[in-house]
C-alpha positions in Angstrom: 160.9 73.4 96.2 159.4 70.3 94.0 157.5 67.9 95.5 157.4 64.3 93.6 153.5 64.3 93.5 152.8 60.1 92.5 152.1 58.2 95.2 154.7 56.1 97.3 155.9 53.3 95.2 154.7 54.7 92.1 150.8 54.1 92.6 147.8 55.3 94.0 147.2 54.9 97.6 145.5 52.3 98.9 142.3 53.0 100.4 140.3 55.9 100.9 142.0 58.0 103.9 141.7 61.4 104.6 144.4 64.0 104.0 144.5 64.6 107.8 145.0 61.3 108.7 148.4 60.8 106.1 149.4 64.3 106.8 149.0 63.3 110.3 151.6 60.2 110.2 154.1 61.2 108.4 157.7 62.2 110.1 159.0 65.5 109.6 159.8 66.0 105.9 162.1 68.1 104.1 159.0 70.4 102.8 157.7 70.7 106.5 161.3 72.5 107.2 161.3 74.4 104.3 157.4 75.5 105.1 158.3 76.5 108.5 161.6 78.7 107.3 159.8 80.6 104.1 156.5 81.3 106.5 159.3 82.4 109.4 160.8 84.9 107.0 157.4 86.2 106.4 156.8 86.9 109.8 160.2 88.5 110.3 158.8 91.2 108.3 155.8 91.7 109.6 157.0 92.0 112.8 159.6 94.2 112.1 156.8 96.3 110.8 154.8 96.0 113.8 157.4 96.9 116.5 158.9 99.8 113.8 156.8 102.3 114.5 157.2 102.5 118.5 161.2 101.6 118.2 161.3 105.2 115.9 158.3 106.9 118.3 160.6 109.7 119.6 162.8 110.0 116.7 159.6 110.6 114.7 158.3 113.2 117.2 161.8 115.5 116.5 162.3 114.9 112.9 158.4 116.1 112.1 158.2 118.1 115.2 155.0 115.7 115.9 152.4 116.7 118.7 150.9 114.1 121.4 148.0 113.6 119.1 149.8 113.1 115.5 152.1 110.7 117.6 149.0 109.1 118.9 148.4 108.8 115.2 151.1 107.8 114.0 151.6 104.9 116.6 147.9 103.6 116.0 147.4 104.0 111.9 149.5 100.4 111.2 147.0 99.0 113.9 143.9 100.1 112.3 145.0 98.9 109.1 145.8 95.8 110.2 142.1 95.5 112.1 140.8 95.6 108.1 143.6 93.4 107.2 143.1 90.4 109.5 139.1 90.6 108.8 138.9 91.0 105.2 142.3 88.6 104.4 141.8 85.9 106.6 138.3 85.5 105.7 139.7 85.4 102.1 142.0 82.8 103.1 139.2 80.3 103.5 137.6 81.2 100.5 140.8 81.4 98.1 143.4 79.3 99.3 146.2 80.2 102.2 148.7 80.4 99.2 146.9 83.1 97.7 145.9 84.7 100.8 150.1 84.9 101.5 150.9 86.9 98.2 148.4 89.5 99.0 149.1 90.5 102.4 152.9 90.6 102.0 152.6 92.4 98.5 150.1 95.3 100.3 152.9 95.6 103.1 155.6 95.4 100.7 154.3 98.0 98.6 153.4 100.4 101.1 156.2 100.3 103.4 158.3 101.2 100.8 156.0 104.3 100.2 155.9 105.6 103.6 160.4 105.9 103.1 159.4 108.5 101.2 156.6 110.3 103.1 157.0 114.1 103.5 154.8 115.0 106.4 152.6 113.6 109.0 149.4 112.8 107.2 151.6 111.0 104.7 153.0 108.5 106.9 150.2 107.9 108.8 148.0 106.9 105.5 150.8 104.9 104.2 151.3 103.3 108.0 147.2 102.3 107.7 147.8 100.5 104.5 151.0 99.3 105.4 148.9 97.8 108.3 146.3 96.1 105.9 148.9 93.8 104.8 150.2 93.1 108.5 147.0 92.4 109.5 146.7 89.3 107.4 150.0 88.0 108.0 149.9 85.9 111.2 146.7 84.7 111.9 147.4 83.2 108.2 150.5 81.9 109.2 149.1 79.7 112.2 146.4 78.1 110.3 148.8 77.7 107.4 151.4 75.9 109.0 148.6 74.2 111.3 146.9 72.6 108.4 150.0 71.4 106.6 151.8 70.0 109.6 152.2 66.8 111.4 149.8 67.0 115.0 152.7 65.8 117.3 155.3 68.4 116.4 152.6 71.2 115.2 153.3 73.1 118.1 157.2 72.9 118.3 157.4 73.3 114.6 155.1 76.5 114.6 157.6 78.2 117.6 160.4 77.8 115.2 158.9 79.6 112.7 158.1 82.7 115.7 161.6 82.1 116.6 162.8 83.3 112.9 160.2 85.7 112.8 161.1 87.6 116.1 164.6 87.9 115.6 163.1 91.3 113.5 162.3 92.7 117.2 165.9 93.1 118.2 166.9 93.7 114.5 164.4 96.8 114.6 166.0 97.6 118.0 169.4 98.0 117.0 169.1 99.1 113.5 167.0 102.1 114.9 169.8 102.5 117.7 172.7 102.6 114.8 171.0 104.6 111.9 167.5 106.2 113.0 169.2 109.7 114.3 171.6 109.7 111.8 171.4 110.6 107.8 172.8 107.7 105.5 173.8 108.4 102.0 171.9 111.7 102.2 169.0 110.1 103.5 167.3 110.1 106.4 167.7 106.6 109.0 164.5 106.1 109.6 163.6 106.4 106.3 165.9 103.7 105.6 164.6 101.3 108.0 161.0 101.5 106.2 162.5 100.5 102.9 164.8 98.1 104.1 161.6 96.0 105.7 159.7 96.4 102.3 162.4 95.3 99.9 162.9 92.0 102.8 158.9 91.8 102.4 158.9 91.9 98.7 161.6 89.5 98.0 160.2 87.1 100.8 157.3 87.3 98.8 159.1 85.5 95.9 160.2 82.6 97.8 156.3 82.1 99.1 155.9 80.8 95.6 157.6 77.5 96.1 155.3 76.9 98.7 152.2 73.9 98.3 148.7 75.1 99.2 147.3 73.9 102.3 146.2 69.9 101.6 143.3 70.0 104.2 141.8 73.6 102.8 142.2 72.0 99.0 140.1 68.9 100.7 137.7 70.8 102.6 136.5 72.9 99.6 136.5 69.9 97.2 139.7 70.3 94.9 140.8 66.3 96.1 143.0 65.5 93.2 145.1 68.9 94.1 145.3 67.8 97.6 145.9 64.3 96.9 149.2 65.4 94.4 150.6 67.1 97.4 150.3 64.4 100.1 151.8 61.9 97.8 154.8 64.3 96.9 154.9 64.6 101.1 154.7 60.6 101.1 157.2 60.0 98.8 159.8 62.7 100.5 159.2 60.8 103.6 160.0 57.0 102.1 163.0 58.5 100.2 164.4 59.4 103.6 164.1 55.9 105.2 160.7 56.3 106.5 158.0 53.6 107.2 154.9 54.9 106.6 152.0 53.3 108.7 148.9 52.5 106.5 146.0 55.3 107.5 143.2 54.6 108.8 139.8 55.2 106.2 137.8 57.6 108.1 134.9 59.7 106.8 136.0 63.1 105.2 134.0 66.2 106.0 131.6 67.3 103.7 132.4 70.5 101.1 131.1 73.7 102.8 132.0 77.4 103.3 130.9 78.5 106.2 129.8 81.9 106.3 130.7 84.3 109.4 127.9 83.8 111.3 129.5 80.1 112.1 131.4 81.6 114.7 128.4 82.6 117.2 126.7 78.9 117.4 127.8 76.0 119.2 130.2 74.4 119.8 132.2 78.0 118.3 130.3 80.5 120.2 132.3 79.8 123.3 135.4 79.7 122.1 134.8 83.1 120.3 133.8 84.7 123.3 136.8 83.1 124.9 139.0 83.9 122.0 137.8 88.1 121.7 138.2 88.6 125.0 141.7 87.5 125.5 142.6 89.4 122.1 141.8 92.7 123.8 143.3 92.0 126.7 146.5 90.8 125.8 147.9 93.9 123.6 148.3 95.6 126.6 150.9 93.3 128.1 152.2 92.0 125.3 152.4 95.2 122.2 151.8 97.9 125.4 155.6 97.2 126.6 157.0 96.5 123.2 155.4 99.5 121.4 155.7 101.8 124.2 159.0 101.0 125.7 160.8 103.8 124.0 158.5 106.2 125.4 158.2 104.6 128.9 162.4 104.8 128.7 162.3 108.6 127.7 159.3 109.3 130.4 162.3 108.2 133.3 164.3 110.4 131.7 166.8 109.1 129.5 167.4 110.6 125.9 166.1 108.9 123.2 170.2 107.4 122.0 170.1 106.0 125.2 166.1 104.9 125.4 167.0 103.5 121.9 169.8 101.2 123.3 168.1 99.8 126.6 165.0 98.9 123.8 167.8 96.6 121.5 168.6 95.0 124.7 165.7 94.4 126.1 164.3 93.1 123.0 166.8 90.3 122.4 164.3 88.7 125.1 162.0 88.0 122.4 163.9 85.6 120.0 164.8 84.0 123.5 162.0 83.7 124.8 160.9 81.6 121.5 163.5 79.3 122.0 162.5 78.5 125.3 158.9 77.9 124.2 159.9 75.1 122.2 160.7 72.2 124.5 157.6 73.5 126.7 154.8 74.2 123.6 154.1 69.9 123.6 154.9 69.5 127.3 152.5 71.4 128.9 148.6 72.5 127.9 148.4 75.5 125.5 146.2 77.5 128.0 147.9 76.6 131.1 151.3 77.5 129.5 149.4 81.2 128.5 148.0 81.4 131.8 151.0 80.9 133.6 153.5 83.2 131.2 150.7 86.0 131.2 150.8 86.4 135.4 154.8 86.3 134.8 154.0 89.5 132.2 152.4 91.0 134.7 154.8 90.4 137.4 158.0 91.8 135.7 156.0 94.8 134.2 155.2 95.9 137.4 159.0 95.6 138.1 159.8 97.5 134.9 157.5 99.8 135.5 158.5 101.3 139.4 162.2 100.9 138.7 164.9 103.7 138.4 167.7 101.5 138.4 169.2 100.9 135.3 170.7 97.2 136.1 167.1 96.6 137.3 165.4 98.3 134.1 167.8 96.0 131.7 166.9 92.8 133.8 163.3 93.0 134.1 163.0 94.7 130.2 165.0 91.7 128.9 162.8 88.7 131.1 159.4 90.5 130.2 160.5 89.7 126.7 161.4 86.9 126.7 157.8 85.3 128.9 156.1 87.4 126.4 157.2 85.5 123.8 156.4 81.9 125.5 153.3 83.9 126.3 152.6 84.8 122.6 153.9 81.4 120.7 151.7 79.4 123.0 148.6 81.7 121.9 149.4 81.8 118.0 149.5 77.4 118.0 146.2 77.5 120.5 144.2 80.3 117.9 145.3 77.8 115.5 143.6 74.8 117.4 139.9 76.4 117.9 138.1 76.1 114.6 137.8 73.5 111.7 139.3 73.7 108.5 136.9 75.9 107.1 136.8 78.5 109.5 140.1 78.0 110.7 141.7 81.3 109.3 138.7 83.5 109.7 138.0 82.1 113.3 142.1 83.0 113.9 141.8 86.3 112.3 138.9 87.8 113.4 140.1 87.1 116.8 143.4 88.6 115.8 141.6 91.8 114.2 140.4 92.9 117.8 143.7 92.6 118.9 144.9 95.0 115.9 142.2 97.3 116.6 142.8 97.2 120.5 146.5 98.4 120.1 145.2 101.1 117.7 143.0 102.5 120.6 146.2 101.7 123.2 148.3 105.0 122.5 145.0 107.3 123.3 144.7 105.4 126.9 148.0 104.7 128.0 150.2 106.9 126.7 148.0 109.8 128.9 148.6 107.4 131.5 152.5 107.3 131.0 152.5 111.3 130.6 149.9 112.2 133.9 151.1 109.4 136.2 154.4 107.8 135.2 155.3 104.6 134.1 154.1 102.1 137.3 150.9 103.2 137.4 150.7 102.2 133.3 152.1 98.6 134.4 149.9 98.2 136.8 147.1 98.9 134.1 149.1 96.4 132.5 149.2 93.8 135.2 145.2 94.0 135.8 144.7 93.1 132.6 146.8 90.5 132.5 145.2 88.9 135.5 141.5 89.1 133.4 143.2 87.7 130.6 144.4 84.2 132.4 140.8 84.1 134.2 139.6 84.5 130.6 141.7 81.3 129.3 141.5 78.9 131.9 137.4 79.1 132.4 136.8 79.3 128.9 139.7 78.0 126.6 139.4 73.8 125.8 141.7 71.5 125.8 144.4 70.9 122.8 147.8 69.8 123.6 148.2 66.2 122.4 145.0 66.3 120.1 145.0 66.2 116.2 143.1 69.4 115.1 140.2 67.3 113.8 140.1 65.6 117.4 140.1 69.4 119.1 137.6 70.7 116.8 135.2 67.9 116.1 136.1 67.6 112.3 135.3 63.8 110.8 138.2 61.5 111.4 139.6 63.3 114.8 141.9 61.5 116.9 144.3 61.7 119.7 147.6 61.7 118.6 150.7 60.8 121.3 151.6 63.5 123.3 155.7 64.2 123.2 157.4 64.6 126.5 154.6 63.0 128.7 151.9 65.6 128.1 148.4 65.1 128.9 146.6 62.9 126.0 142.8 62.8 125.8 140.7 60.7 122.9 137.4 62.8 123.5 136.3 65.6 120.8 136.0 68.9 122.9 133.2 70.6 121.9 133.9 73.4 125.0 
């Protein structure tokens, strides 16, 4: 896609303004749907990736006649990768450029998914799952601060579910391409095999149409390259008074000062609080919200139903997560980020417990397929509020060191709960589940600030911040939270 990069009317714009504040005013543009598609096709893949592993756990175990610990291996290795992955490429995405930062992690998946089809024993797989998982652990922390940076503030939120709601259509995908071709041998070759190459050819050709995409305008500002930034905020100008838009002259406000803020940044005020807030809930929450979708396949076989059959109540149950998107988009702008995770996360915990006890299969189904789907309100209202916390400059490392924990948390979660599963069944691992859930929402409300209905320079005290209207009546506030 081409953006017309001269300035509405044909000149420069009048005034100094920052690229927040025009990026800021402007109606949703034909580039801002394209943005959110092309990054929600990225995220397709990665997810795919990320569920992949649990969706083929007992299919695995036969065809390699795997013990408890290898399949503790093999479920964990993606996760440790992507722990190096969401440190090292995030933090690269605020030194390089988000653009850049995109063709790296999904050519590392790409290229290593496609090598793990053709593994030939354990250590194999679980070597090409950990670098597979250095490219997933980039992916989307990147994609929050991408799409945060580039899109309006009023419809950043609802805008960024769509793109989760592309992106987790992969889950069910996963669920019932396993269900149809994992046991099975396709052209002479294994299923499963198949399913790994299928989600790094998807990867690789995703990563062609990333290259249509415009850098971030407020990361090209923030490290000085203004003329670059300038081009693409005229090209989005001009898309918006070619549709019929008025634009409303921008305010000149001050623009913040070129810096690259090293690491350390995160551990003084005002960041130090929302770090702690933001590492604590990242450890916590992989056990509600990867612990049931990695482990469901297992949980199924652990109440005794064969894996065809565990396969098939997984596919259902996962349709909850492309649901569950959908729903979160009329809520995202209505109601405040934390209270929205707070609420969804005690629902987790809730249904899990009902998940968990139950031997009815009506009941299994029911409570699978609504776990799902608050999970993914649950997750879509954490990815836009990670998104929120940090400035410009240490927006992508702030997001994806958080994010790391989470990837190296659901590494360590086979070694503690899948014991759990095997010595003392499936409710006592939801109610694991459920505790941690409950720290988690303590976590959020005493520690999280405030961001619904703010411009990301208002929530994170960047020159220029400003409320912006709230859609749907939700709460506005002018103040710079500095929590």
């Amino acid at each position: 896609m081409t953006l017309d990069m001269t300035a509405p009317g044909g000149g420069a714009p009048s005034g100094r303004s920052s690229v927040a504040a025009r990026l800021n005013r402007l109606p949703v543009t034909r580039t801002h749907r394209y943005a959110v598609v092309v990054v929600g096709v990225g995220m397709f893949f990665d997810l795919y990736e990320v569920f992949l592993a649990g969706t083929l756990g007992g299919v695995l175990k036969t065809h390699f006649s795997v013990s408890p610990n290898n399949l503790k291996l093999i479920l964990s290795s993606a996760f440790v990768g992507a722990f190096v992955g969401a440190v090292l490429l995030s933090r690269l995405a605020d030194r390089v450029g988000r653009r850049r930062a995109f063709f790296i992690t999904l050519g590392v998946y790409s290229l290593f998914t496609v090598a793990g089809a053709f593994s030939t024993d354990v250590p194999m797989l679980i070597v090409f799952r950990f670098l597979a998982g250095v490219g997933i652990g980039g992916e989307l922390p990147l994609c929050d601060a991408y799409l945060s940076d580039l899109l309006p503030s009023r419809v950043r939120g609802k805008m960024i579910s769509w793109a989760y709601t592309v992106g987790f259509c992969a889950v069910p995908a996963a669920g019932f391409l396993a269900r149809g071709i994992a046991t099975r041998s396709v052209a002479g070759w294994d299923g499963w095999r198949w399913m790994f190459l299928l989600g790094g050819i998807g990867a690789a050709v995703c990563w062609g149409l990333r290259r249509t995409l415009p850098e971030s305008p407020r990361w090209l500002e923030a490290v000085g390259r203004t003329d670059e930034a300038e081009k693409i905020v005229a090209g989005l100008e001009n898309e918006a008074v070619a549709a019929g838009h008025a634009l409303a002259e921008p305010e000149p406000v001050a623009v913040a000062p070129r810096s690259r803020e090293p690491l350390s940044a995160l551990f003084v005020p005002p960041w130090r609080r929302r770090t702690a807030m933001l590492w604590i809930f990242q450890c916590l929450q992989t056990f509600g919200y990867y612990g049931f979708g990695t482990l469901v396949p297992l949980v199924l076989t652990a109440k005794g139903y064969s894996v065809v059959t565990s396969l098939s109540f997984s596919a259902v149950t996962f349709l909850g997560y492309p649901v569950g998107s959908l729903i979160s988009i009329p809520l995202i702008e209505r109601f405040e980020r934390r209270v929205l995770i707070a609420a969804s996360a005690v629902a987790m915990g809730g249904l899990g417990l009902a998940f968990g006890f139950s031997s009815n299969k009506a009941t299994i189904l029911i409570a699978g397929f609504l776990f799902t789907a608050v999970s993914n309100v649950f997750s879509n209202a954490y990815h836009v509020y990670q998104s929120e916390l940090y400035p410009t400059r240490l927006r992508a490392t702030g997001a994806g060191t958080g994010y790391s924990l989470s990837r190296l948390a659901t590494a360590a979660m086979p070694f503690v709960l899948l014991p759990l599963l095997d010595d003392h069944g499936s409710g006592p691992l939801f109610a694991v589940i459920s505790i941690a859930m409950a720290l988690l929402t303590i976590d959020v409300l005493a520690l999280g600030p405030r961001t619904t209905g703010l411009s990301l320079e208002s929530a994170t005290g960047e020159p220029g911040g400003r409320s912006v209207p709230a859609p749907h009546g939700a709460a506005t506030t002018t103040e710079i939270t500095t929590a």
